[in-house]
VEXNUKOL-604286 format. One record per residue (C-alpha): x, y, z; residue in one letter. Coordinates in steps of 0.001 Angstrom, whole numbers, plus 500000, padded with zeros to 6 digits. Layout:
<atoms>
ATOM xx yy zz res
ATOM X Y Z A;
...
</atoms>
This chain:
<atoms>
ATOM xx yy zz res
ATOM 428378 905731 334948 X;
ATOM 427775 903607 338400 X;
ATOM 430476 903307 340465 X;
ATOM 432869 899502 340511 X;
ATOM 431222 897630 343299 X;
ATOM 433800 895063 344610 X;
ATOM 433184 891985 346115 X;
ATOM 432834 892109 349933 X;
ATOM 435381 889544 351588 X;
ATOM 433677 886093 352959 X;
ATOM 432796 886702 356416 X;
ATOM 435219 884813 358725 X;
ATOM 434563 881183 359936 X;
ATOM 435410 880523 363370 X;
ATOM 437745 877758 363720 X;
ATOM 437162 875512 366178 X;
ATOM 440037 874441 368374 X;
ATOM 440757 870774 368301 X;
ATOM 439413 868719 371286 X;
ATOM 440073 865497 372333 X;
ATOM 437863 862930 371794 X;
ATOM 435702 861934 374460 X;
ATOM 436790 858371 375286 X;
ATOM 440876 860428 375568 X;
ATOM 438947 862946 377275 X;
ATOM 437253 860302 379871 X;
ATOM 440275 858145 380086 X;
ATOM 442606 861228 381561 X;
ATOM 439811 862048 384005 X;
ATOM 440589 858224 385290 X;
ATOM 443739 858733 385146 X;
ATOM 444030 861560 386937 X;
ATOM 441808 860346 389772 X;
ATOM 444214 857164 389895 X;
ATOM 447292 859956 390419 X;
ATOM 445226 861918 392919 X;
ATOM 444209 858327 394870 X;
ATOM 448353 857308 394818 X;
ATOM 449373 860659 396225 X;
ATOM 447231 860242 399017 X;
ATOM 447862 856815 399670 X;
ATOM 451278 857160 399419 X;
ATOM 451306 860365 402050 X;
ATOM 449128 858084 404323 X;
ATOM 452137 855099 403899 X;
ATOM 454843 857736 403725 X;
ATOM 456612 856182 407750 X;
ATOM 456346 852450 406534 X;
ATOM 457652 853493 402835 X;
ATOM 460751 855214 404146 X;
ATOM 461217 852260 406227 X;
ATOM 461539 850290 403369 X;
ATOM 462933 852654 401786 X;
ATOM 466089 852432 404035 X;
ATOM 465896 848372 404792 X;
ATOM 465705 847699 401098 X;
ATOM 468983 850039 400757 X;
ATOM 470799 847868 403627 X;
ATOM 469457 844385 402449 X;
ATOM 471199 842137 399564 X;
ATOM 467952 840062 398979 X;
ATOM 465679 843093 398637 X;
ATOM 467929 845307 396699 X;
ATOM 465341 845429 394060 X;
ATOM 462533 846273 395633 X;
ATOM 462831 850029 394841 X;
ATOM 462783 848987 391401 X;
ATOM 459276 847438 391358 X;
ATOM 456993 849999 391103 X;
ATOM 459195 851733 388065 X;
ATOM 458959 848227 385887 X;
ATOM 455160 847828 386829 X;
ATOM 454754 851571 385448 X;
ATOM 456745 850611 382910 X;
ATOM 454258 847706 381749 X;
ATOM 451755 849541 382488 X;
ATOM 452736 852054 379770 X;
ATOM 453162 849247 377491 X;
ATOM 449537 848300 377704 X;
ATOM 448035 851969 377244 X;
ATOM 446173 851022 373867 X;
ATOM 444039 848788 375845 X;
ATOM 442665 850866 377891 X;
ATOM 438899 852101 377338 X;
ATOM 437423 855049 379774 X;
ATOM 434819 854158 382020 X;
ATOM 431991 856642 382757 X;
ATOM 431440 856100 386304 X;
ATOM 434163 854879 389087 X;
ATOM 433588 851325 390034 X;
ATOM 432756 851439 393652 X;
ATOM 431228 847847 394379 X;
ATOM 434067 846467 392778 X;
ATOM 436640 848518 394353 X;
ATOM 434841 847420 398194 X;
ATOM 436459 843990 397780 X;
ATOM 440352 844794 397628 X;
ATOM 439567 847814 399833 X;
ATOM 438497 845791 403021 X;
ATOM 440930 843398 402352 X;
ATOM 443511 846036 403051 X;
ATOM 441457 847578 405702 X;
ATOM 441389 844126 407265 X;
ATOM 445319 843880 407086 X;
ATOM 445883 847528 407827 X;
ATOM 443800 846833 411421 X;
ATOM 445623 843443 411880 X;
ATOM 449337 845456 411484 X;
ATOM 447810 848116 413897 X;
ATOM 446152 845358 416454 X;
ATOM 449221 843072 416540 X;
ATOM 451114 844461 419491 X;
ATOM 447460 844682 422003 X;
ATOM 447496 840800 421443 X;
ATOM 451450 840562 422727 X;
ATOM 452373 839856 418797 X;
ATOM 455885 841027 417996 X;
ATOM 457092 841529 414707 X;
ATOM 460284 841223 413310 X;
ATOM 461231 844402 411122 X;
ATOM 460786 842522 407942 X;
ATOM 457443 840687 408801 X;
ATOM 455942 844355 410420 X;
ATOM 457252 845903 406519 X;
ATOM 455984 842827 404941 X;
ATOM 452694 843689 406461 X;
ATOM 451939 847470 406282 X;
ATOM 453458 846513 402465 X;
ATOM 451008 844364 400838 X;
ATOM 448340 846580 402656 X;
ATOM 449714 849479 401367 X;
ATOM 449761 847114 397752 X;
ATOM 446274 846177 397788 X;
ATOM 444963 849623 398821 X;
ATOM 446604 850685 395256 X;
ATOM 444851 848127 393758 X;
ATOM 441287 849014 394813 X;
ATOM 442328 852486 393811 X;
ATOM 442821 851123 390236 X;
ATOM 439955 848914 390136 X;
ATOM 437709 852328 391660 X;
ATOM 439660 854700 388831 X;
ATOM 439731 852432 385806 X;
ATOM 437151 850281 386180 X;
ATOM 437384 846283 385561 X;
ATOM 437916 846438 381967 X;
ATOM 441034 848394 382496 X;
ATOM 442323 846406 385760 X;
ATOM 441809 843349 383434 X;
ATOM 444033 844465 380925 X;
ATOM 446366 846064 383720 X;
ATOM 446427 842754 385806 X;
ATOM 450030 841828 385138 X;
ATOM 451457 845130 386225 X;
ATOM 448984 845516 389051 X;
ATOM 449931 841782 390418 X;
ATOM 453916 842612 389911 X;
ATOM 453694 845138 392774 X;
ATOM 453281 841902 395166 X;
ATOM 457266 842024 394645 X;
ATOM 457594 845361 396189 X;
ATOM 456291 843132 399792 X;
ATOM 459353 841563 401188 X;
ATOM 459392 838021 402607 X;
ATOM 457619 837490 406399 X;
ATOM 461240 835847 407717 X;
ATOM 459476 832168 407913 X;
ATOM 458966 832898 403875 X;
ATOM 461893 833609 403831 X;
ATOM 463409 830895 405925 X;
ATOM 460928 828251 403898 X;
ATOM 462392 829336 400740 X;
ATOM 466090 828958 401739 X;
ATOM 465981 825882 403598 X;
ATOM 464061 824423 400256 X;
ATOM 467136 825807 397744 X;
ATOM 469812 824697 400242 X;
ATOM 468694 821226 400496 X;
ATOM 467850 820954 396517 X;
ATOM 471170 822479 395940 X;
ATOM 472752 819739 398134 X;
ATOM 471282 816993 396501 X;
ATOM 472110 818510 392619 X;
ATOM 475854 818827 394038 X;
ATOM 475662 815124 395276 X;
ATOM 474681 813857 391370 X;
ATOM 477333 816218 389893 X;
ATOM 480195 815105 392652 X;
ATOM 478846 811589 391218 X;
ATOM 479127 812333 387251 X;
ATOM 483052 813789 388253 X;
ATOM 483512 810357 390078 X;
ATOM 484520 812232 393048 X;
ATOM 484003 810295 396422 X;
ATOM 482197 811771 398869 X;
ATOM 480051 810780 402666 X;
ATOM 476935 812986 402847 X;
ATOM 475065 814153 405930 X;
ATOM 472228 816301 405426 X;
ATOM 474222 819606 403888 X;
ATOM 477923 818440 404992 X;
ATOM 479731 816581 402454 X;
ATOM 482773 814539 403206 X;
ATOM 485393 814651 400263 X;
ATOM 488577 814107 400006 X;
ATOM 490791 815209 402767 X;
ATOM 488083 817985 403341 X;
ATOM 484769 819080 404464 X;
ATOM 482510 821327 403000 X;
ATOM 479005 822574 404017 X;
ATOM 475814 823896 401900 X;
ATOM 475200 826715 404419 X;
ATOM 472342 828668 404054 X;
ATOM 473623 831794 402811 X;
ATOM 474638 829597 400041 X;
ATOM 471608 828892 398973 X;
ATOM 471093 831131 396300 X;
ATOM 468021 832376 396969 X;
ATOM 468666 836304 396043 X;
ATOM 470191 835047 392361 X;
ATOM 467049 832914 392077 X;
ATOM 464471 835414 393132 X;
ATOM 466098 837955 390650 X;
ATOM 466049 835491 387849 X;
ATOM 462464 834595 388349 X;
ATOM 461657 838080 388233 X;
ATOM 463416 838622 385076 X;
ATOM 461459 835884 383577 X;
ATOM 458269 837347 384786 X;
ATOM 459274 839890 382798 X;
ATOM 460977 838571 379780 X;
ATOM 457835 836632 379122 X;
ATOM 455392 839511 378977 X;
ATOM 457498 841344 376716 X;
ATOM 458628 838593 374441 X;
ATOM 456214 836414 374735 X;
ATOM 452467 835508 373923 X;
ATOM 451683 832190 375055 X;
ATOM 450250 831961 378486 X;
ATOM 451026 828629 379033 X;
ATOM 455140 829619 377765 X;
ATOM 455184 832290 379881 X;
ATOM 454312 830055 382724 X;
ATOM 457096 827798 381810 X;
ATOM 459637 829819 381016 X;
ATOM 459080 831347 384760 X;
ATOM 459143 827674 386161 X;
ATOM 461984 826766 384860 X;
ATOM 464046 829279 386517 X;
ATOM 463673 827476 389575 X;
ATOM 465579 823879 388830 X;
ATOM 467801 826372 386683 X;
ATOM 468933 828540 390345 X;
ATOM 469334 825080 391679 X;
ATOM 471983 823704 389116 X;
ATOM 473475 826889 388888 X;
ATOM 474100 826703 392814 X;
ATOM 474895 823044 392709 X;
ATOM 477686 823869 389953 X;
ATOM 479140 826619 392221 X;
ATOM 479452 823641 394810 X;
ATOM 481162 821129 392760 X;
ATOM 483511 823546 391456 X;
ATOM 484333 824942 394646 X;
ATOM 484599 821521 396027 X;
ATOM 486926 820368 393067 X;
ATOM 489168 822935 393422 X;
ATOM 489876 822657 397540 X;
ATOM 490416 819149 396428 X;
ATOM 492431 818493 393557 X;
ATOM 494359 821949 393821 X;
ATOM 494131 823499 397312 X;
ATOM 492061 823915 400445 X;
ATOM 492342 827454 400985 X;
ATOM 489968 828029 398006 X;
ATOM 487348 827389 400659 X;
ATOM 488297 831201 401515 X;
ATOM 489341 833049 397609 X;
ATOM 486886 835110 395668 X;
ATOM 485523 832705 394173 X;
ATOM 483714 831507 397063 X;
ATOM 482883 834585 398920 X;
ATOM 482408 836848 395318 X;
ATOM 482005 834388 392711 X;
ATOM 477761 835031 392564 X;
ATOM 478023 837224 389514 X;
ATOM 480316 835111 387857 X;
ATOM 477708 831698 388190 X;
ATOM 474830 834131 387852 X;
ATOM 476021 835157 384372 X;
ATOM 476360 831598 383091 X;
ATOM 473172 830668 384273 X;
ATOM 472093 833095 382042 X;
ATOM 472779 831238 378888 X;
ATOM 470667 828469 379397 X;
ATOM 467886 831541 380209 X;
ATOM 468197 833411 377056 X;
ATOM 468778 830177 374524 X;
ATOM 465322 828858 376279 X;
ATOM 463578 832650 376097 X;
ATOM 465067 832829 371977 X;
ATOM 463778 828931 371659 X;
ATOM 460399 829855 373255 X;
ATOM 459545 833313 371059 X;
ATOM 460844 831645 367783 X;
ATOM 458518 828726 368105 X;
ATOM 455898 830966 369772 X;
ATOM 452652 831745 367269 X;
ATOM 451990 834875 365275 X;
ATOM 450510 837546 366698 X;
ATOM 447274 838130 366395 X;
ATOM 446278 841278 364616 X;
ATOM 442809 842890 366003 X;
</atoms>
């Protein structure tokens, strides 16, 4: 009688450990070049970057600079499902925003050998959008122009990390204090409240008051049109909405600013002068900023309900 023979076990399969699949595999290698590109830059920048650093910590209008580069990440992020790898870094295309911050970069550097003195903000406004556009031929040498295309928004939102050159600055308040003054003028009008205008001093009633230019509003109107920058790339899918929605924000900053003067104005006239020096004049911003906001939102709720489907690809 032979012997039971059993079965000898299946000889074991190697299992083969899951990979990623070349186009995730490609698109880290980008993105990890990108990282290693922004950690040099930003060592190279480090002096100027603490410098605005520390002005943008002592400054009301450029409180939110330090914010900028978070939110662009941010949409950046958002748009990851667009992005497709690119086999070879694009160096031609990168040479374009390169020398255009190597051009700026030797301008900031050559200023003071042609007797040019900077003000601190113009001198940060410069070494800044160098230091921007430096980032962006990093991108366009990382990702390629596919990517960069789908990354423009987020990559064109770090212009408002660059503070104002002070005659930008100046341009842009001297343009909201004089539109302000002339929306207060039509809404003294509608009240029926007298008034003698001369440039930005109104005459009223037993009492002068003055559209100075720190009441101009320019820091609540830069932060709204930001926010609606903003508000229409997430909420919105129309180009030409998101352009409008932004546009609007400026006559919106004005009225708002205009209101604060009329109400300011009624209430030094009909109830007392000294309101010229309450809160409401010196920390009333928030208040007007907030009900500016309703107008914002209704329009950005109007705009997205009547804005088309989306598209499914």
């Amino acid at each position: 009688m032979e012997p039971l023979k059993l079965p000898s076990p299946p000889a074991a399969t190697p299992v083969a450990l899951a990979q990623p699949p070349p186009a995730a595999a490609d698109l880290g290698i980008q993105l990890r070049r990108l990282a290693i590109l922004s950690a040099v830059l930003i060592l190279t920048f480090a002096k100027p970057l603490l410098a605005l650093v520390r002005f943008s910590l002592h400054s009301e209008l450029y409180s939110h600079l330090l914010l900028i580069p978070f939110v662009s990440v941010y949409l950046a992020w958002l748009k990851k499902q667009e992005l497709q790898p690119c086999p070879e870094p694009e160096c031609k295309l990168a040479l374009l925003p390169f020398g255009a911050g190597l051009l700026l970069l030797i301008g900031y550097l050559s200023a003071p050998r042609f007797g040019l003195s900077l003000a601190p903000a113009d001198s940060l406004a410069w070494i800044t959008v160098s230091f921007v556009v430096f980032f962006i031929a990093a991108a366009v040498f990382s990702l390629g122009r596919r990517n960069v295309q789908a990354l423009a928004f987020p990559l064109a939102f770090l212009l408002f990390f660059v503070p104002f050159p002070v005659g930008v600055e100046k341009a842009i308040e001297f343009f909201l204090q004089h539109r302000s003054a002339d929306a207060a003028e039509l809404f003294f009008s509608v009240v029926g409240t007298p008034l003698h205008r001369q440039g930005v001093l109104f005459q009223l009633p037993g009492f002068s008051l003055q559209v100075a230019p720190e009441c101009s509003g320019i820091r609540s109107t830069l932060v709204l049109f930001i926010a609606s920058l903003v508000a229409g790339q997430l909420f919105l899918r129309s180009n030409w909405k998101r352009a409008l929605f932004a546009l609007v924000v400026i006559p919106l900053g004005i009225f708002r600013n205009a209101f604060r003067i009329v109400v300011l104005g009624e209430l030094c006239v009909h109830v007392n002068p000294a309101f010229i020096d309450s809160p409401i004049h010196h920390r009333g911003g928030p208040i007007f900023f907030l009900l500016s906001m309703v107008p914002f939102l209704l329009l950005l709720y109007y705009l997205r309900k009547t804005d088309g489907p989306k598209h499914k690809g």
